[in-house]
C-alpha positions as CSV (number, residue, x, y, z in Angstrom):
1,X,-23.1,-14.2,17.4
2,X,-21.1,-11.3,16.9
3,X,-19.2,-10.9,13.8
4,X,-16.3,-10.8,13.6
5,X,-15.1,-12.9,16.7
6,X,-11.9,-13.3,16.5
7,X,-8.6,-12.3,14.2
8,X,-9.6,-12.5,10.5
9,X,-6.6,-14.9,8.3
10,X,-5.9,-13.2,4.9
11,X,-4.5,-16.3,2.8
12,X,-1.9,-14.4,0.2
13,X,-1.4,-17.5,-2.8
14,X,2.0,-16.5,-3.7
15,X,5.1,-15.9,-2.0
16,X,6.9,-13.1,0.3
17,X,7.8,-9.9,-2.1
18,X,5.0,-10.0,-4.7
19,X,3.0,-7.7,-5.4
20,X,0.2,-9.2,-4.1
21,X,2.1,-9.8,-0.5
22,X,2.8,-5.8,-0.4
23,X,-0.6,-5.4,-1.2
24,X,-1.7,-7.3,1.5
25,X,0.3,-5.9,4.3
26,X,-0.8,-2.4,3.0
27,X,-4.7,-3.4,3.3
28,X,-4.0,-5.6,6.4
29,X,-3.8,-3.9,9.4
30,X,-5.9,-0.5,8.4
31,X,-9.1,-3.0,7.5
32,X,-8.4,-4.7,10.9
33,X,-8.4,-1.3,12.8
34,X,-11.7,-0.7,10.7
35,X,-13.9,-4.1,12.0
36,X,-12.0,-3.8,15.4
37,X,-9.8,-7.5,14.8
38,X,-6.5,-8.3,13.9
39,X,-6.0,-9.3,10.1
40,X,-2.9,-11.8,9.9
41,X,-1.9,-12.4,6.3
42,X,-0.6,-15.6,5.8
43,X,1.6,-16.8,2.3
44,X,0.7,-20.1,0.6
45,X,2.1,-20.4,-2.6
46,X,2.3,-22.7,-5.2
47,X,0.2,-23.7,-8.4
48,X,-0.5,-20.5,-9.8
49,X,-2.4,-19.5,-6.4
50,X,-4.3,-22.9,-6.3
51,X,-2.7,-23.9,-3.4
52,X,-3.3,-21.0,-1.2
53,X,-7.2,-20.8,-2.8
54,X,-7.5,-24.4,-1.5
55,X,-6.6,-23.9,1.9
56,X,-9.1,-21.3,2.1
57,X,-12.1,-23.1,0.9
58,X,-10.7,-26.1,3.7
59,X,-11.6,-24.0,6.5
60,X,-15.1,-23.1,7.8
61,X,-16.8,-20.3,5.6
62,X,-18.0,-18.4,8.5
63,X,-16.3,-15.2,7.1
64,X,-13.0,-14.9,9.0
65,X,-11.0,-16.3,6.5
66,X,-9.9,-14.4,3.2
67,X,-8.7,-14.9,0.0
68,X,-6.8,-11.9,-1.9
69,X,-7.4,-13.0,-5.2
70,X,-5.7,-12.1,-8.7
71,X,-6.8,-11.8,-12.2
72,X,-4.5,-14.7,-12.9
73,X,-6.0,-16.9,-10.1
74,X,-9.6,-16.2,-10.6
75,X,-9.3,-16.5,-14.9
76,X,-6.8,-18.1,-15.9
77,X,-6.4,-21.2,-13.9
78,X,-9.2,-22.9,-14.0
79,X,-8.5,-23.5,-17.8
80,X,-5.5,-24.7,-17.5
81,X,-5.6,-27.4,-14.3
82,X,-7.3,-29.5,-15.8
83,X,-7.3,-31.6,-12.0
84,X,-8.1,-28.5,-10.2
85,X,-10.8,-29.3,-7.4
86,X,-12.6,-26.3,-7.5
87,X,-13.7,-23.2,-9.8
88,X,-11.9,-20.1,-8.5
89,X,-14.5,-18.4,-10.1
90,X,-17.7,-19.8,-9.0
91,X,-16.0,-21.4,-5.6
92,X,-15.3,-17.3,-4.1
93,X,-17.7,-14.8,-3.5
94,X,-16.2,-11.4,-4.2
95,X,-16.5,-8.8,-1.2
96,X,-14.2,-5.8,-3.5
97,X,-11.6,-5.2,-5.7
98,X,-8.5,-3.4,-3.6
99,X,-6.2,-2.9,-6.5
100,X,-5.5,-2.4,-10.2
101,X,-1.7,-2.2,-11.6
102,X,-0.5,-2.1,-15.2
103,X,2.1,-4.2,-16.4
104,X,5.6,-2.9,-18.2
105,X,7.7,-4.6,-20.7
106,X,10.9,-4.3,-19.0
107,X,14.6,-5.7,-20.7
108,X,17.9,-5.7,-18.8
109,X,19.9,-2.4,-19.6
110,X,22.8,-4.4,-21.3
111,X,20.0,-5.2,-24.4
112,X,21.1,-3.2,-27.4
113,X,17.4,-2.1,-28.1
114,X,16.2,1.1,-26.1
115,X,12.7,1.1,-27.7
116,X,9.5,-1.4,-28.2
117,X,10.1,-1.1,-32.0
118,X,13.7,-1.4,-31.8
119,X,13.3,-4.5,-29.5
120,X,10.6,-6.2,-32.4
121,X,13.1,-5.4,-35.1
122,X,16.1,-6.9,-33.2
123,X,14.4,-10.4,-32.4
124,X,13.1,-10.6,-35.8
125,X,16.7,-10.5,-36.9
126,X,17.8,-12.9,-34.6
127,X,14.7,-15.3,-33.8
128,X,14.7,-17.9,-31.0
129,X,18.0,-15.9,-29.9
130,X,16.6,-13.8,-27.0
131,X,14.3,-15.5,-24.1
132,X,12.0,-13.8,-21.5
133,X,11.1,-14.8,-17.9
134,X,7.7,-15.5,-16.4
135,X,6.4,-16.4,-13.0
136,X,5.9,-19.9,-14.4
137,X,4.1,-22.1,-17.1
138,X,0.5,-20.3,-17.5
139,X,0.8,-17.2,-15.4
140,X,0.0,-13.8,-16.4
141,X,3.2,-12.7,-17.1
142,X,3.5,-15.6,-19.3
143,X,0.3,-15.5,-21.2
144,X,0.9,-11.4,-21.3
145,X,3.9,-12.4,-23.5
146,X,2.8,-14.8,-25.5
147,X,0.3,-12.3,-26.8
148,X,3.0,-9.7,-27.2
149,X,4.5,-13.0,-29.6
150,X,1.3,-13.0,-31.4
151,X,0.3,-9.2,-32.2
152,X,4.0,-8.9,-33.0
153,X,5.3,-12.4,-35.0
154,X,8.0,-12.2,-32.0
155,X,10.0,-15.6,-31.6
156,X,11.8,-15.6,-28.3
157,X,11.9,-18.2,-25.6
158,X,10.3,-19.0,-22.6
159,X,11.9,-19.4,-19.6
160,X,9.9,-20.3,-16.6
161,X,10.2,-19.3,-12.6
162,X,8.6,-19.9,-9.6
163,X,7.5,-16.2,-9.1
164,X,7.6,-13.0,-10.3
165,X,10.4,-11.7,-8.0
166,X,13.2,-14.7,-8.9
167,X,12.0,-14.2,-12.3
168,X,13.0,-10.0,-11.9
169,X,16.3,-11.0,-9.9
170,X,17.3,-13.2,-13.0
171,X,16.6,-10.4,-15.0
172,X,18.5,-7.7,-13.3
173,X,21.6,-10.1,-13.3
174,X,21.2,-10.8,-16.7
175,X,20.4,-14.3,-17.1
176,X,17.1,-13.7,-18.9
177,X,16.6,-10.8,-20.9
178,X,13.2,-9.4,-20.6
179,X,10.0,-10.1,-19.0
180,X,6.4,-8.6,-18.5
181,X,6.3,-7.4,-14.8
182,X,4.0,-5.8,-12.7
183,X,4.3,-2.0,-12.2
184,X,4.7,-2.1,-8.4
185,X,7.6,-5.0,-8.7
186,X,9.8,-3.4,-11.3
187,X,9.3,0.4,-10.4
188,X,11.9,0.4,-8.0
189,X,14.6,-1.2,-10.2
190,X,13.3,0.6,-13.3
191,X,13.7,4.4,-11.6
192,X,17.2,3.0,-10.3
193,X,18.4,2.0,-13.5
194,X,18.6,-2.0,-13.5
195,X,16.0,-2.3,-15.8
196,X,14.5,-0.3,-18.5
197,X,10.9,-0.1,-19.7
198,X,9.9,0.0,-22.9
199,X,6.4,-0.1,-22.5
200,X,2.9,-0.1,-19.9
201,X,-0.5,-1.9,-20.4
202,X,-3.5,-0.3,-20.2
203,X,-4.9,2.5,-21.7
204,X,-3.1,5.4,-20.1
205,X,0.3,5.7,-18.7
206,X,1.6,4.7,-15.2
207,X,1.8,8.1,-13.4
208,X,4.9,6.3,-11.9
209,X,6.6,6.0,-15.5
210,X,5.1,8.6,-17.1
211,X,8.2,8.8,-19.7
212,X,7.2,5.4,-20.7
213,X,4.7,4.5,-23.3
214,X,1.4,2.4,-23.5
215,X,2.0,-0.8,-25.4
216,X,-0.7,0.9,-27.7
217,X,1.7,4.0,-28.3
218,X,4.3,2.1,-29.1
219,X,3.2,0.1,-31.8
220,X,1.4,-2.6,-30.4
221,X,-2.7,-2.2,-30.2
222,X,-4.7,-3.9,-28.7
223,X,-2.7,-4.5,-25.7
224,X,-4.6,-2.9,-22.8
225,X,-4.9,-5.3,-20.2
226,X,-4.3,-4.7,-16.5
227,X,-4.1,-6.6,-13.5
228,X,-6.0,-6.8,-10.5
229,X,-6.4,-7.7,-6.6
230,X,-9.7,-8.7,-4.9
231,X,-10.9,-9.7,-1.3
232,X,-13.2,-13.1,-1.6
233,X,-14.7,-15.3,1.0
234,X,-16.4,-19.0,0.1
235,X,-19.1,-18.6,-1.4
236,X,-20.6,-20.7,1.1
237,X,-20.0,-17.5,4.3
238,X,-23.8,-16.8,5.1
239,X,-25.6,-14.4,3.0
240,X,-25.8,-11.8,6.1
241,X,-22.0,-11.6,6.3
242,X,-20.3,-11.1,2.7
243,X,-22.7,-7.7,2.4
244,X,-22.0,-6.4,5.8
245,X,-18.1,-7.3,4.7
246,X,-18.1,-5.8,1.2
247,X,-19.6,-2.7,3.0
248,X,-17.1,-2.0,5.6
249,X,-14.0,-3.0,3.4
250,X,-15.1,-0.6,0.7
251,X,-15.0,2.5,3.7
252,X,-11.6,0.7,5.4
253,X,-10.2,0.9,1.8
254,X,-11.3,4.4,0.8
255,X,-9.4,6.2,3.8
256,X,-6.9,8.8,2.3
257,X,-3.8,6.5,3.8
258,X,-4.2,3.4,2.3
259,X,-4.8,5.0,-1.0
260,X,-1.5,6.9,-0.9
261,X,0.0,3.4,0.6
262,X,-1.1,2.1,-2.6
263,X,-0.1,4.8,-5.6
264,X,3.4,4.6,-4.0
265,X,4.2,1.4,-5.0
266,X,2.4,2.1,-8.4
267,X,-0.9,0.6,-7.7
268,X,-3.9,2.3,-8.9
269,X,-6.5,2.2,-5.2
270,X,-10.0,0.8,-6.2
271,X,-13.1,-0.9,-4.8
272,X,-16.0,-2.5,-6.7
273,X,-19.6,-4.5,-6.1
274,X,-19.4,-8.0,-6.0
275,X,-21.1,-8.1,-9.8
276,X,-18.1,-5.5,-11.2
277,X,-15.6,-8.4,-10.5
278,X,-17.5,-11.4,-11.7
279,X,-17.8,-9.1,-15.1
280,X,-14.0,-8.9,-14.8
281,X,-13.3,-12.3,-14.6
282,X,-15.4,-12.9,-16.8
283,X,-13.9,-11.0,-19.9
284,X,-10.5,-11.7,-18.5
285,X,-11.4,-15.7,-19.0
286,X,-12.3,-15.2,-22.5
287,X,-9.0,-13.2,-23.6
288,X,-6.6,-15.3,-22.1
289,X,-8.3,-18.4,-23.6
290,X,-7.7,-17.3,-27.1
291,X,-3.7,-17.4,-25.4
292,X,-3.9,-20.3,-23.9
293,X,-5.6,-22.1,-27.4
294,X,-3.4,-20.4,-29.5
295,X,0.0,-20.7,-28.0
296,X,-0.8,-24.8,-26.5
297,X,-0.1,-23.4,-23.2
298,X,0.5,-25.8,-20.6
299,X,0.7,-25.1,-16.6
300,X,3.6,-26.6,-14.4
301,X,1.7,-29.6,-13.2
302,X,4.5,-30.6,-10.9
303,X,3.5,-27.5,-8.7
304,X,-0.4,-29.3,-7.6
305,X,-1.7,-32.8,-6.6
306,X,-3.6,-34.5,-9.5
């Protein structure tokens, strides 16, 4: 049988407006033009991704439906649903990553400080006074600032929302007062002047915020992290079709526009082998472990079926 046979589904896990939706829609139609189908993405949100991932591994693995995967959903869940039904990690076979993007520390403008340190020195003046928002209970924006709490003895609280974009909104209204957020989410508020950024992960600045520093620059080591955005399939999709796949997204995802499509929403383009992202997810699962120990973290059970 011919391959593909009919429109591909690519299951997004998190709602309308997230990065990983833009993503998506960027990737979507270019890759379809590429294997000669139509790819329809489709949202399913809820548990951290779970949901979504389910859905996927419900349907026949015969290849034509996705997953667009995250660092969060593929390393980070797994230890902390303790009901969860599957193992993102060894459920999903990896065809390529699509994307990389850096997150930035980003405060409402109304906040006195107007630096990292300045911001460390203020809350440790004024402990428990301050809060932060985070796509909800065990996401990476909340494990990202609970080690920002620990490198830094910072004592602010958590408040918890169902997605990085509310979260953001709060945020620019002023009902939170900062957050970890990815690059391509907060850039456009950030250059218009809603937010301000007082620092990027990763090891290099965002050549979209160039003014701002790395975490590392401003006085926080060690903080280095970036996010990420795969393609996966079951890992049950027959052998012949995840190579043949992983091939022809790689060339889809190299043309010239969707690499542009990508850097102007402050995503960093990249494709991978299948072994590049298990080694990924595999030192991503050990760091946010530690976080997840150390800080008691707990998910937001209410969100999946136990």
């Amino acid at each position: 049988m011919a391959f593909p046979s009919r429109p591909i589904k690519l299951v997004v896990p998190f709602p309308p407006g997230a990065s990983t939706d833009t993503i998506a829609r960027i990737v979507a139609d270019p890759i379809g033009n590429r294997l000669g189908v139509r790819v329809n993405t489709e949202n399913r949100s809820g548990a951290g991704g779970n949901i979504g991932a389910e859905s996927v591994l419900r349907t026949p693995p015969d290849g034509h439906t996705w997953l667009l995967g995250t660092a969060g959903l593929m390393s980070i869940n797994a230890l902390l649903y303790t009901t969860l039904k599957f193992d993102p990690a060894l459920a999903f076979a990896p065809l390529t990553l699509v994307a990389r993007v850096p997150y930035a520390l980003v405060i409402n403008p109304n906040l006195p400080p107007r630096t990292l340190p300045a911001l460390i020195e203020f809350t440790a003046r004024r402990p428990w006074i301050l809060n932060y928002g985070s796509a909800g209970s065990g996401s990476v924006l909340h494990l990202a600032t609970e080690l920002f709490k620990s490198l830094t003895d910072t004592k602010i609280v958590h408040v918890a929302y169902r997605g990085g974009l509310p979260a953001i909104g709060e945020l620019i209204g002023g009902h939170i007062h900062m957050m970890f957020s990815s690059v391509p989410l907060a850039l456009p508020y950030v250059e218009s002047g809603r937010l301000h950024a007082l620092g990027v992960t990763g090891t290099a600045r965002s050549s979209h915020l160039p003014s701002v520093p790395t975490m590392g620059e401003a006085g926080v080591p060690g903080f280095d992290f970036t996010g990420w955005f795969g393609l996966f399939v079951s890992i049950q999709t027959p052998a012949r079709i995840a190579p043949w796949l992983s091939h022809e997204l790689t060339a889809a995802l190299g043309s010239n526009d969707i690499r542009a499509r990508l850097r102007s929403i402050g995503a960093e383009p990249v494709t991978s082998t299948s072994a590049q992202v298990y080694e990924l997810i595999r030192r991503d699962t050990a760091r946010w472990e530690r976080v997840i120990r150390n800080a008691n973290v707990k998910p937001d059970w209410e969100d999946y079926p136990q």
